[in-house]
N, C-alpha and C positions, 0 to 999 in steps of 0.2 A: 802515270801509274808508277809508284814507288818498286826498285827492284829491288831482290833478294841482299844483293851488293851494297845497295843504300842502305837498308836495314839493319847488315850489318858493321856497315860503316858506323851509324847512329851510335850501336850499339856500344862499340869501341870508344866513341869518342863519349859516352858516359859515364864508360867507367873509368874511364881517362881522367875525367873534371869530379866525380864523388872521390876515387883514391885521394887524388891535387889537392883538392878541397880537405879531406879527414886528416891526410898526413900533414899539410902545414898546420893549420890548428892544432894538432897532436904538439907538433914543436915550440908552436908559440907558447903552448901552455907552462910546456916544461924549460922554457928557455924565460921567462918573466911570469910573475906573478899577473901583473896590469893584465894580462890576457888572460886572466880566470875566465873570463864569463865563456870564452869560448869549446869549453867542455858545454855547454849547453848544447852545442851546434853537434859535437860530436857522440853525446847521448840518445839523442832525437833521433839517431841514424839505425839506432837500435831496434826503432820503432817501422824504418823503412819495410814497404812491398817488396823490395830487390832484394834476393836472398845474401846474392853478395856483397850487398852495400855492410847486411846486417854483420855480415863475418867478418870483414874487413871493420869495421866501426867496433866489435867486439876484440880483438885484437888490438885496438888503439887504446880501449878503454880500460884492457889488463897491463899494456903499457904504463899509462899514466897513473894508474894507481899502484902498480908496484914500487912504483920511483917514488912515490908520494909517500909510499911507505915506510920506503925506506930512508927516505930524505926527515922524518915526521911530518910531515905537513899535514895530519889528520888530525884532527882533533881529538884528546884522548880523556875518558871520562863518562861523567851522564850527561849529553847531548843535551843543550837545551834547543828551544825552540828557533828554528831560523830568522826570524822576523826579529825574535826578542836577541839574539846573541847578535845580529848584524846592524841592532841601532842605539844597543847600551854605549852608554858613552865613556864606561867602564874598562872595557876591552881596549887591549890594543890592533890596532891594525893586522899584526901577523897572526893575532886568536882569532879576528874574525875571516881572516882566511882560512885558517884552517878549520873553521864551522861551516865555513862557505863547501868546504871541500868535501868535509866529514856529509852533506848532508846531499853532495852530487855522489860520492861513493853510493850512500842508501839508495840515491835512483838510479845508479847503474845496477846494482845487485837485483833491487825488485824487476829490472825490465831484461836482465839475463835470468832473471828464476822464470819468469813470463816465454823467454824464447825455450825453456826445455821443454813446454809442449806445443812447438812450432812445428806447423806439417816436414819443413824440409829437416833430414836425419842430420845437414851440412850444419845448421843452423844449431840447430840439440847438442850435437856435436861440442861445437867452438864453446859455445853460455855454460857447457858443462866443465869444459877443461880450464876457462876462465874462473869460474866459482872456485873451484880447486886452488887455481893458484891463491885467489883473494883467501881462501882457507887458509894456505900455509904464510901466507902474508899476513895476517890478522892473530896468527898464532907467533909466529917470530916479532910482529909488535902489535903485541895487545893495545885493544882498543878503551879496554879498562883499567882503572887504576886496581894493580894487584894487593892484596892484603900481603902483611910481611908474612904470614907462615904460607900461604899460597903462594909461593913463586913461581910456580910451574902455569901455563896457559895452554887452551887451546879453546878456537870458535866454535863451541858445540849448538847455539844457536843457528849459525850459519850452516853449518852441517846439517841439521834439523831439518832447516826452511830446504834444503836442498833434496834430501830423501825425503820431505812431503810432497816434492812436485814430481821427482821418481814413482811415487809412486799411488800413481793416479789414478783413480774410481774409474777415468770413462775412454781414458789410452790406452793403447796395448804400450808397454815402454818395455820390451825385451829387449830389444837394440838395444836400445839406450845405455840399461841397464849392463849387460855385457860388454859395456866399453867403459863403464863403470869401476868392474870389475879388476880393472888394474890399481886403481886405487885404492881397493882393498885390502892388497898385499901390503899396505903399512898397516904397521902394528897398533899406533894410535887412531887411524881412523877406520879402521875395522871396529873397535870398542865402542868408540861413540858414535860408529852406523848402527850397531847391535844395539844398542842404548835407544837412539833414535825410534828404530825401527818397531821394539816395543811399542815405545809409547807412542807412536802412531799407529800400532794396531789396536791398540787398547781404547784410542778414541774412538776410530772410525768405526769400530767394528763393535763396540759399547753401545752404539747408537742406534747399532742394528741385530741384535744380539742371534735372533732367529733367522735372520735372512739372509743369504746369498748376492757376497759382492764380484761375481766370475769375474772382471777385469781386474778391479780392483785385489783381487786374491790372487790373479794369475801372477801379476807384479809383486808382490809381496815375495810369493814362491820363488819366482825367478831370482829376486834378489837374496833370499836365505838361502835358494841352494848355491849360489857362486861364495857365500861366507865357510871358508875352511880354518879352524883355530889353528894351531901350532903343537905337532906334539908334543917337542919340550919347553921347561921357562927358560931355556937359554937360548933358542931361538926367536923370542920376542926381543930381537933390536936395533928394528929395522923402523923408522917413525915421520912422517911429512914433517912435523914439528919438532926442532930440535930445541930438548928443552934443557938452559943449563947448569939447574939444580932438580935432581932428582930424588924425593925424600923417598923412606924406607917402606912408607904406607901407600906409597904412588902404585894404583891400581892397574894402571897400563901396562902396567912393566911385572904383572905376576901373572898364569898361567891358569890358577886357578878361579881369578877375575873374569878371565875371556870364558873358562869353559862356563861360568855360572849364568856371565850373561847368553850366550850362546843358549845355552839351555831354557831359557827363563821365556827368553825369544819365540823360540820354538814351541814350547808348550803352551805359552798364548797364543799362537796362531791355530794351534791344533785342538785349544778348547770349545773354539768356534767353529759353528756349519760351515762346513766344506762341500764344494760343486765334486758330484760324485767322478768326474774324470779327474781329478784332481787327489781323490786319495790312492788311485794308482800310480801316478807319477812321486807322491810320497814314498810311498812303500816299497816300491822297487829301490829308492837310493836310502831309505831307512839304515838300513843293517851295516851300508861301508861306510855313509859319510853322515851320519846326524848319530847315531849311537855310539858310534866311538868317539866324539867329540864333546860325549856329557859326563856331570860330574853324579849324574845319577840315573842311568838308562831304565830304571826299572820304573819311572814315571809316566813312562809311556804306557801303562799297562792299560788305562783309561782309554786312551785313543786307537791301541789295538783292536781291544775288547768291541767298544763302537765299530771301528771297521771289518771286523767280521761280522758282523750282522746285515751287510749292508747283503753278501752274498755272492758268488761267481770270483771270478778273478780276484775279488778284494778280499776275498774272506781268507784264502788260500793266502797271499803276500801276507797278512794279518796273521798268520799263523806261523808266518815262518820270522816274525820278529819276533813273536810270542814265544817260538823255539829255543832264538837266540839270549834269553832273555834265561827261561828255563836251564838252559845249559854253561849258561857264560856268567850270570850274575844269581844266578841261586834261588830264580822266582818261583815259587809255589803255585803252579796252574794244575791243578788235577785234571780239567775236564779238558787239558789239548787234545790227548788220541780220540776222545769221545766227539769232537767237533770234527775233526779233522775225519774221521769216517762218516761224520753226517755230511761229507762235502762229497763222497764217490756216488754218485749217479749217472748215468748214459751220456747226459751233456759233455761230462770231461773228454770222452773223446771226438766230439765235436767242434771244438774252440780253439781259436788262437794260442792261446797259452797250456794248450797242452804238453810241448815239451818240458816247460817251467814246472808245471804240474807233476809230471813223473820226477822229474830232477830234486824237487822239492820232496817229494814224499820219499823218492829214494832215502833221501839225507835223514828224515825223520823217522823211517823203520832201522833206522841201521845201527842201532842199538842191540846187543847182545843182549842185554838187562830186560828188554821187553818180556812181558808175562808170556806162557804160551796160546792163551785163550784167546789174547789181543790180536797178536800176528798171524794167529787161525784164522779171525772174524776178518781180517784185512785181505788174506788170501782169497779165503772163501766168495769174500763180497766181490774182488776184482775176477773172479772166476766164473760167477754168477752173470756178470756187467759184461764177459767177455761174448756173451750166446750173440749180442745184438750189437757186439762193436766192428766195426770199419776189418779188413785185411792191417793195414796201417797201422791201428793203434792195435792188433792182437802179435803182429810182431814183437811192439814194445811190453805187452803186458805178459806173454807169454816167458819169455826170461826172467824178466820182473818176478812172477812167481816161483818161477825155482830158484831164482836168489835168496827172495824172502823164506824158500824152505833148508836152503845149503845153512841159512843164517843161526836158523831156529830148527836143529834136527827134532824135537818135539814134533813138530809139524809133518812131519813124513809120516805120520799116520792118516792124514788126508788123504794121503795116495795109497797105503798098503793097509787096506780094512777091507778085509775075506769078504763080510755079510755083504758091501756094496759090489762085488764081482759075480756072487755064487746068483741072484736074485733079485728082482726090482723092488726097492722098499721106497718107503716114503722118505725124504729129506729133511730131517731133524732142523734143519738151518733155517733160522727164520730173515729174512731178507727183510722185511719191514720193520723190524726193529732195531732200535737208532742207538741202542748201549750197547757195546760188542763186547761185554759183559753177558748179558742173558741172549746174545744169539744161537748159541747151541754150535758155533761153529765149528769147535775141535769135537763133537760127536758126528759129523757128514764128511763129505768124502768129496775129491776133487773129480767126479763123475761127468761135469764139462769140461777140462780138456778133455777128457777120453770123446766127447761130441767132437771135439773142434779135430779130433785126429778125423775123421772124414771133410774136414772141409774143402770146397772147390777151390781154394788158393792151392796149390801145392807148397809153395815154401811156409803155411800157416800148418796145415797137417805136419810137415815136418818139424817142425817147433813142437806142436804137443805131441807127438812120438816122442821127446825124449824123458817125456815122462816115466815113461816105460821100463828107462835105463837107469842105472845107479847114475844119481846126481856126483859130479864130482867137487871135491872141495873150492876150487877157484871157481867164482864167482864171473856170470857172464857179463861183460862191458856192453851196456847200453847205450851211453852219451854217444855213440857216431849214429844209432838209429829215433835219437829223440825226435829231430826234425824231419820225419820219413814224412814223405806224402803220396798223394794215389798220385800224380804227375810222375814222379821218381820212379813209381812200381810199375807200372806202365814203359815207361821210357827203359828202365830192364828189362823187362822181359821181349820187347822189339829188340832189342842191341842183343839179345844170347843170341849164343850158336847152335843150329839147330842142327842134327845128324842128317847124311843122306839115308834116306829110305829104299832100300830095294824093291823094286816093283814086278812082280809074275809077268807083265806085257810088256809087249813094246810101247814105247812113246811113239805116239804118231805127228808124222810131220808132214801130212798133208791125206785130203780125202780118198777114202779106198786105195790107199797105198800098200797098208799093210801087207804082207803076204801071207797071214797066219788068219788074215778076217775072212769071215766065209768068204764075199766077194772074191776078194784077191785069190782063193783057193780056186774057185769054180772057174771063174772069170779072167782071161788075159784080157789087160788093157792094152798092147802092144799091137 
């Protein structure tokens, strides 16, 4: 029976005889021609079950083709056919080497694009950093004859083939992709991944116009959100390929290039159905890092508009690009406050993203300019919402409304109108009505908080007591109670300090001890 030690004895001396074996044929290659054929031996190794045969043979094979590169031993041109360029009698010996060679490169490249979706990350890894280099190799000596007003090169084919296997229908590649990522930071092949990446969404996703490709879109994502443009054109010049004529119309090198494709990128991905977790991961990095990186944010106006409808969380982040949009670039949306009060119902203070939600609305009443009917109807309604909200969220909405009234003194007629104190009337305010425009809200009266001043929370009572009092001008800081929860509220009010209480009796410290309890009066125990 084989022991543990044997095993890995074997195992040693395998890898011992595959390195032996890859690295003298690596040498022989590059040290005589007559030993071409043995890149075959060394290609083959690509295709091994040992992960590390494959990474070790991968590493040989960006060896020898860098040197090859450099040395020109590639053939350069339109490739003819192997068979036919290795038995014309036309050629000389050194061109059919380098067809010979030219045409083991194509097999090493098809079987490193084959390893990036290789189960092992080690594997993905190497074939990735490999391609890369054969990019900047291919671009420092093109593989085609250049036109004279074209001097400038670079492998955008090769780049292509390379963000088509990134980004794969049926892998997750977010690894992958975030090691990717460093190679983005050149300025030339950010352009022509953005280039790339179009027009692979453009086919795949053409072919599925209605449908939902969740993997295939995760990957997309993941790779548009790591693309950051450059805020100015003088820092684009930074490039894997250093090219050494550069004309005046050369596109890589202008700013307003990156932002167009950047842009082009993006609104074709967003023209297409999108898996509904996925337009909250947009929308959240919308406003920092894809709006300020276009050359026309008000395009988005289609993909907002759709994402609010979807409803809940999405509708709310959809409104706050809509915001920025409104306020930053001069969009014409009339019916944002109108949508934006069709989103207050009892749910919001039940959800995860209810501090986002306060945070967000805050920002969007904070406007001077608002009418006084609108900031009524928004009071009103959160006052209304407040009879059957948590302790938690009536902390936060209870300052919330007397900001929204310090904001808009118009509105302190909610709270000081004689008729609602002297008598119980009916409530002008109509609650189911979704234009706060015709809700009647500046003719009613903030008559719930004066409810909520009896509520069994005590620190919620005392929040609307201060109704009571002259509001003052500074405005109460919410943002340290957005994230309140009943765990929190709990967990204070254990942790206060409670007063001693004076007590009429004695404390008893043990049975009929007392001497004030009948027994102990009538009775000695002694």
């Amino acid at each position: 029976m084989a022991t543990s030690t044997d095993s890995s004895v074997k195992e040693e001396n395998s890898q011992v005889t595959y390195k032996k074996d890859i690295h003298t044929k690596t040498c022989r290659i590059l040290q005589n021609k007559k030993h071409a054929n043995d890149i075959f031996d060394v290609i083959e190794y690509l295709q091994s079950e040992n992960d590390k045969e494959i990474i070790f043979a991968t590493e040989s094979c960006k060896r020898v083709f860098c040197l090859l590169f450099d040395r020109g031993d590639l053939y350069v041109g339109a490739l003819p056919e192997e068979e036919e360029g290795l038995t014309s009698g036309d050629r000389s010996a050194e061109e059919k080497y380098r067809i010979f060679m030219r045409h083991r490169y194509n097999n090493c490249v098809e079987l490193l694009l084959e390893n990036i979706g290789h189960e092992a990350f080690q594997v993905k890894e190497a074939s990735l950093c490999a391609l890369m280099k054969f990019v900047a190799a291919e671009g420092k000596h093109p593989l085609q004859n250049l036109d004279l007003i074209e001097r400038y090169s670079f492998p955008r084919e090769l780049l292509r083939n390379l963000v088509e296997h990134l980004l794969s229908t049926k892998e997750d590649m977010s690894l992958l992709i975030s090691r990717f990522q460093e190679f983005l930071q050149m300025d030339d092949v950010r352009y022509y991944v953005m280039s790339s990446v179009r027009d692979n969404i453009n086919r795949v996703m053409s072919r599925n116009k209605k449908a939902v490709i969740p993997v295939y879109q995760n990957n997309v994502f993941t790779l548009l959100s790591t693309i950051n443009v450059p805020s100015h054109g003088s820092k684009i010049k930074k490039f894997l390929v250093k090219q050494p004529y550069k004309p005046a119309e050369w596109k890589v090198a202008k700013l307003k290039e990156h932002k167009r494709s950047f842009e082009q990128m993006w609104l074709l991905f967003l023209n297409f159905k999108l898996p509904s977790s996925m337009y909250k991961k947009i929308l959240v990095i919308l406003h920092e890092s894809i709006m300020p990186q276009m050359s026309d944010p008000t395009l988005l106006i289609d993909f907002l508009s759709a994402a609010y409808d979807i409803g809940g969380a999405i509708s709310l982040l959809a409104l706050n690009g809509l915001f920025i949009l409104i306020h930053k670039h001069n969009l014409d949306y009339p019916d944002f406050y109108k949508k934006l009060y069709s989103l207050l119902d009892p749910s919001i203070f039940h959800v995860k993203y209810r501090a986002r939600f306060f945070h967000l609305a805050n920002i969007f009443l904070s406007s001077t300019h608002l009418p006084a009917y609108l900031v009524a109807a928004f009071v009103k309604r959160f006052a209304r919402l407040s009879l059957t909200a948590p302790p938690t969220a009536l902390l936060i909405l209870l300052p919330f409304i007397c900001n929204l009234i310090r904001r808009h003194p118009s509105c302190r007629v909610l709270i000081h109108r004689p008729s609602a104190a002297e008598e119980p009337c009916d409530d002008p305010y109509v609650m189911e009505e979704e234009n706060p425009a015709q809700c009647h809200a500046l003719e009613s009266s903030l008559w719930e908080i004066k409810t909520l001043q009896k509520h069994y929370y005590p620190d919620v009572a005392k929040a609307a007591m201060k109704i009571n009092e002259p509001l003052t001008e500074q405005e109460e800081d919410i943002s340290e109670i957005l994230e309140l929860s009943t765990f929190e509220l709990m967990e204070r009010e254990l942790k206060a300090e409670r007063k001693t209480i004076p007590l009429e009796f004695d404390a008893a410290t043990g049975l009929l001890k007392s001497p004030r309890e009948v027994l102990g009066v009538h009775f000695s125990l002694e």
